[in-house]
N, C-alpha and C positions, 0 to 999 in steps of 0.2 A: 504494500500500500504506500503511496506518494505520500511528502508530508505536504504541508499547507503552504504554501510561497506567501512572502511576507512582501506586501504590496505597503512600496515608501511613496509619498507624496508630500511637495513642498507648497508652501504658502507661497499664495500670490503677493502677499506683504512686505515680507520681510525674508523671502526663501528656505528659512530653514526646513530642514527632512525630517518630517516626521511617519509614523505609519496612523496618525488618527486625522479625522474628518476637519477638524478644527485643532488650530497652531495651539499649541501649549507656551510659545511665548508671548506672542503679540493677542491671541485669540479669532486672527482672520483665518478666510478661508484658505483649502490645502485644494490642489487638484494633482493627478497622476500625470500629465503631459508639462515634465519638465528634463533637462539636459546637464549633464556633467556634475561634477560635484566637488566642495576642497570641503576640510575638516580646518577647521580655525582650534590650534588650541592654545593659543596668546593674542587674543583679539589686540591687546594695548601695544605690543611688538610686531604685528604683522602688516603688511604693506600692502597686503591683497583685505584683507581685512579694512582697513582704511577707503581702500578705493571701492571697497563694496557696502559701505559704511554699517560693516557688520559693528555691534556694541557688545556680543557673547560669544564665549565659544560654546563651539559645535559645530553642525557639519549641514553645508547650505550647499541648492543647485545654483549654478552659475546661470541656465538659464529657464525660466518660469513662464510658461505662454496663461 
């Protein structure tokens, strides 16, 4: 028997990946048609971080339709 595939989806807000319906940090919506992905894990040192004006780590699509 297969197991379950874990289906990740990013906010249209603030792009972070999550697997639930609504963002656990902003609380906007998530949709599944989104592209690439970095993991931030010194938002305040990071340069990609900066220009995506992430303010958390964790681990966000680059890009979000």
């Amino acid at each position: 028997m297969a197991a379950a595939r874990t289906v990740y989806m990013a906010c249209k807000s603030c792009n972070f990946i999550t697997e639930q319906t609504v963002c656990p940090r902003c609380g906007g919506e998530t949709t599944k048609d989104w592209q690439g992905m970095v993991a931030i894990a010194d938002f305040e040192k990071s340069d990609i971080a900066k220009k995506m004006g992430i303010t958390a780590n964790g681990t966000y699509a680059l890009k979000v339709r």
